[in-house]
ZAMARGU-4260 file (C-alpha; in steps of 0.2 Angstrom, whole numbers, plus 5000, padded with zeros to 4 digits):
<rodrens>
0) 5472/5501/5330 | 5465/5506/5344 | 5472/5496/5360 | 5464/5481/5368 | 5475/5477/5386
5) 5475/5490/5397 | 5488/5489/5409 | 5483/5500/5427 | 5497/5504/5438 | 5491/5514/5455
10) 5504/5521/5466 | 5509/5525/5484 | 5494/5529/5496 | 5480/5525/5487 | 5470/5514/5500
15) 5471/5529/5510 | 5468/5543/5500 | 5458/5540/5485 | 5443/5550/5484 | 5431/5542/5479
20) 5435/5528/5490 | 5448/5515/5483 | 5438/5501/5480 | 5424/5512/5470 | 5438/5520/5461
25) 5442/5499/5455 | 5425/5496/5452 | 5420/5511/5442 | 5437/5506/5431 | 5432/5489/5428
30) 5413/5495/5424 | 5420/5508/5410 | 5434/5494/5404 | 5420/5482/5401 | 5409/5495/5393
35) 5423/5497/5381 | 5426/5483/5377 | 5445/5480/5385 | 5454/5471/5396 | 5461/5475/5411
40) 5473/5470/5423 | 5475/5481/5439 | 5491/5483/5450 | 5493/5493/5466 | 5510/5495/5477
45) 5514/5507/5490 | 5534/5510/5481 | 5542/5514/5464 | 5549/5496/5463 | 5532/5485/5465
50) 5525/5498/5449 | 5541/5492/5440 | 5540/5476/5441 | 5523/5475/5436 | 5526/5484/5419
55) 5540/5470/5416 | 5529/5458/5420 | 5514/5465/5408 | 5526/5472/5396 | 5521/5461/5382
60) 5503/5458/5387 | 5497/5474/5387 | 5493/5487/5371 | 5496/5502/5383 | 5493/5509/5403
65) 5485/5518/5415 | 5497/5525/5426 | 5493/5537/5445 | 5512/5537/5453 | 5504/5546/5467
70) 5515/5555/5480 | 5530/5550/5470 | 5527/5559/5454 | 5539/5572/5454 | 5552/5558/5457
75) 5547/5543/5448 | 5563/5543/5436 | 5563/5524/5437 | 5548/5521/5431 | 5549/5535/5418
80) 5563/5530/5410 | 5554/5511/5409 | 5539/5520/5401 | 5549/5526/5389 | 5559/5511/5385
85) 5544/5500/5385 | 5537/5512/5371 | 5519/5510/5369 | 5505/5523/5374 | 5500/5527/5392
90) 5493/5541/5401 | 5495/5548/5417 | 5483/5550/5432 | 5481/5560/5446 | 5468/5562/5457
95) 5462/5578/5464 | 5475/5576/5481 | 5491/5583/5481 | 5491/5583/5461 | 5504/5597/5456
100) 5508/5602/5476 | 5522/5591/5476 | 5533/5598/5458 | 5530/5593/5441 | 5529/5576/5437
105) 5542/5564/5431 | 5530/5555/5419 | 5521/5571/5411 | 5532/5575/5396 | 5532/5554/5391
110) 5513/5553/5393 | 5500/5556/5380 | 5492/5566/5393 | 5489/5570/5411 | 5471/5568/5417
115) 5465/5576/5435 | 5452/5575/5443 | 5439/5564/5454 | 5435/5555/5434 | 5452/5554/5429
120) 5454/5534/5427 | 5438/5534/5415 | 5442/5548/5407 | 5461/5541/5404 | 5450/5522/5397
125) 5441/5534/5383 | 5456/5545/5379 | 5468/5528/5377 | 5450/5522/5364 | 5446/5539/5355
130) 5459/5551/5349 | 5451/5565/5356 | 5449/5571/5374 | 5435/5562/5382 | 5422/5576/5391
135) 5417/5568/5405 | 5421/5583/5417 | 5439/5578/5422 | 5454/5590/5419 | 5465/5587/5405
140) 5483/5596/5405 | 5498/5591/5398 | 5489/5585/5381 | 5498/5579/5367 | 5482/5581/5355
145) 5484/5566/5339 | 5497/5560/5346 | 5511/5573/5344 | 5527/5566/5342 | 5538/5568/5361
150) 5551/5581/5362 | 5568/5572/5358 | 5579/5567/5373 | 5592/5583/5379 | 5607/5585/5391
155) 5596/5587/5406 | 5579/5590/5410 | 5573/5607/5403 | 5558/5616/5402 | 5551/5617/5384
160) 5533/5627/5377 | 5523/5618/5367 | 5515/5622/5349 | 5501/5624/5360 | 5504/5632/5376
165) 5503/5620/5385 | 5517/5616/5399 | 5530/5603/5393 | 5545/5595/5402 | 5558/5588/5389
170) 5566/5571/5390 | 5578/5563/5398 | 5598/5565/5396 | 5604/5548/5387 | 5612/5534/5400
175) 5620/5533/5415 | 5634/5543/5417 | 5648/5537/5422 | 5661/5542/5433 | 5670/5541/5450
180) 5665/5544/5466 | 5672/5561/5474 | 5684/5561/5485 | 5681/5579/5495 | 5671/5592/5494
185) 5676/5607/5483 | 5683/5621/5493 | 5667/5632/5490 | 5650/5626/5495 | 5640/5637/5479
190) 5635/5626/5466 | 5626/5638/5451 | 5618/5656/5455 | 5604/5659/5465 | 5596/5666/5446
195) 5602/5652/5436 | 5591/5639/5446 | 5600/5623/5437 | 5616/5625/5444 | 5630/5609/5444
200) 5633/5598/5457 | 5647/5600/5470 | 5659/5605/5454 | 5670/5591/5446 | 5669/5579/5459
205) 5649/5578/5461 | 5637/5584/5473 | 5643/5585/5491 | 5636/5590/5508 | 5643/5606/5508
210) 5635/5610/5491 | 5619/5606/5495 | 5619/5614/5511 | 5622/5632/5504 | 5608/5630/5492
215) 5596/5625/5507 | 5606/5642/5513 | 5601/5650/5502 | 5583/5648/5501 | 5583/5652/5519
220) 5590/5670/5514 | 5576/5672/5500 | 5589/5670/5485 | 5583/5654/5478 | 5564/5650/5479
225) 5558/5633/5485 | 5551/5629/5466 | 5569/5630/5460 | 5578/5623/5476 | 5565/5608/5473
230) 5569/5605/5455 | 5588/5608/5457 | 5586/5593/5468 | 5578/5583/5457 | 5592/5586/5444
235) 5604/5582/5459 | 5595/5567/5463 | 5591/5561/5447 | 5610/5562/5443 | 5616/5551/5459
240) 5604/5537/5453 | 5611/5536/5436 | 5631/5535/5444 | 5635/5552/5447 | 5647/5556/5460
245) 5646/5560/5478 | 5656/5563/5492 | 5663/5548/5499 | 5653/5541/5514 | 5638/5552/5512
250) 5630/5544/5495 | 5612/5539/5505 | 5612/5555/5517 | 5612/5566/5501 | 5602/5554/5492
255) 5589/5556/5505 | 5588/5574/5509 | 5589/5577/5488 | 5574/5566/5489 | 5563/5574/5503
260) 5570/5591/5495 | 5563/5588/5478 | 5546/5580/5483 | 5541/5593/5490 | 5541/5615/5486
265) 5533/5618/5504 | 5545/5612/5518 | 5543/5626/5532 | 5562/5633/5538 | 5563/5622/5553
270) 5562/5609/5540 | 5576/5616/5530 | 5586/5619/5547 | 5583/5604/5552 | 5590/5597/5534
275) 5607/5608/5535 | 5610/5601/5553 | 5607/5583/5545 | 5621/5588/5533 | 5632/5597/5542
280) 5634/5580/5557 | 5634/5567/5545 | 5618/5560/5552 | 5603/5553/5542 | 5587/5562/5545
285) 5580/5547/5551 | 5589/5543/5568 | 5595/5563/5571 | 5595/5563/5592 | 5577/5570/5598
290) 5567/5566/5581 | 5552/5559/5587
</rodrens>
């Protein structure tokens, strides 16, 4: 049956960067939605946590979603793994901005597909209504064609190919792990091999300055692209928000410099200086002396 409630989640930014404009993008939604015959209800917030509670709040009410994460895509594991929990169809948006600049998304292997393009909300209303991909110029990628069944859940987020070629992150490692907080950084700052690209954390004891500092290392010599520095971040980060371990009094400085490393594949080498210095004094990025 084909779903009735559409839930529309927008994220970060929107106001500022849709093209078309905002407040055409919402009419042009609510025009298709009525055409179709659906219902509609429409949330915008500016962070992960205001998309979140919005689900919770519709969870029951609506049939499935509409979801643009925006500029926090790559990162959205939050709002991933309540997707996922939630269990009922969506599909992911992005506009033409930024889309796939920033890494791959956190959604894409959970949604039924990933539309792009200046059309992607109405094409993502017909494509929730009709099993087939609607052709109304957009750019579908990441489809999951009849509703093929998700890859299972894995230790770790992997890269998997599709039956269809298509590009396919895998799902989510089960639960939080849970263990104690590190004490001191391992005596070597090398976590992984340059090659491997995954890499552990700071050893045992979870990930520490030091061992995120000789990753940023060694992009800066040309050992480690920034494609794999950003997703090994994103692994790293991931890990921290589910209770992993990190050295003692540095938890939010790694947090955040995992963060701004995994959002983004093109931070110029100042910007990766400028990250090592943060980790070498202790110092969050946002109060370093001379930061303007």
């Amino acid at each position: 049956m084909a779903p009735r409630h559409i839930l529309v989640l927008h994220g970060p930014a929107l106001a500022f960067v849709a093209q078309p404009p905002f407040a055409e993008l919402e009419r042009g939604l609510s025009d298709k939605a009525k055409a179709l015959g659906l219902e509609l209800k429409s949330f915008r917030s500016n962070g992960e946590a205001g998309l979140l509670d919005a689900l919770e709040a519709n969870a029951a009410w609506a049939d499935a979603a509409v979801v643009n994460p925006s500029s926090i895509a790559p990162i959205a594991f939050g709002l991933a793994d309540a997707l996922e929990a939630w269990g009922k169809p969506f599909i992911e948006v992005q506009l033409e901005r930024g889309a796939g600049s920033r890494g791959p998304s956190a959604l894409a292997s959970l949604a039924q597909r990933t539309v792009v393009g200046a059309e992607a909300y109405v094409q993502a209303l017909d494509a929730l209504v009709s099993p087939a991909p609607a052709a109304t110029g957009g750019r579908v990628s990441h489809a999951r064609p009849g509703g093929a069944p998700r890859l299972p859940k894995t230790l770790g987020r992997r890269a998997a190919a599709a039956s269809t070629g298509a590009e396919v992150h895998s799902g989510k490692t089960l639960g939080r792990k849970e263990t104690a907080v590190a004490d001191a950084r391992p005596a070597s700052g090398k976590v992984g091999t340059a090659a491997g690209g995954g890499g552990g954390g700071g050893g045992a004891g979870g990930i520490t300055r030091a061992a995120l500092r000789a990753r940023i290392a060694e992009c800066l010599a040309g050992q480690l692209t920034r494609e794999r520095l950003s997703l090994w971040s994103r692994e790293q980060w991931q890990t921290l928000q589910w209770g992993g371990p990190a050295e003692v009094g540095h938890r939010a400085l790694l947090e955040e410099t995992l963060m701004l490393l995994a959002a983004s594949t093109k931070h110029a080498d100042a910007a990766l200086l400028g990250f090592m210095a943060s980790l070498d004094d202790g110092t969050p990025l946002g109060v370093r002396p001379g930061k303007s």
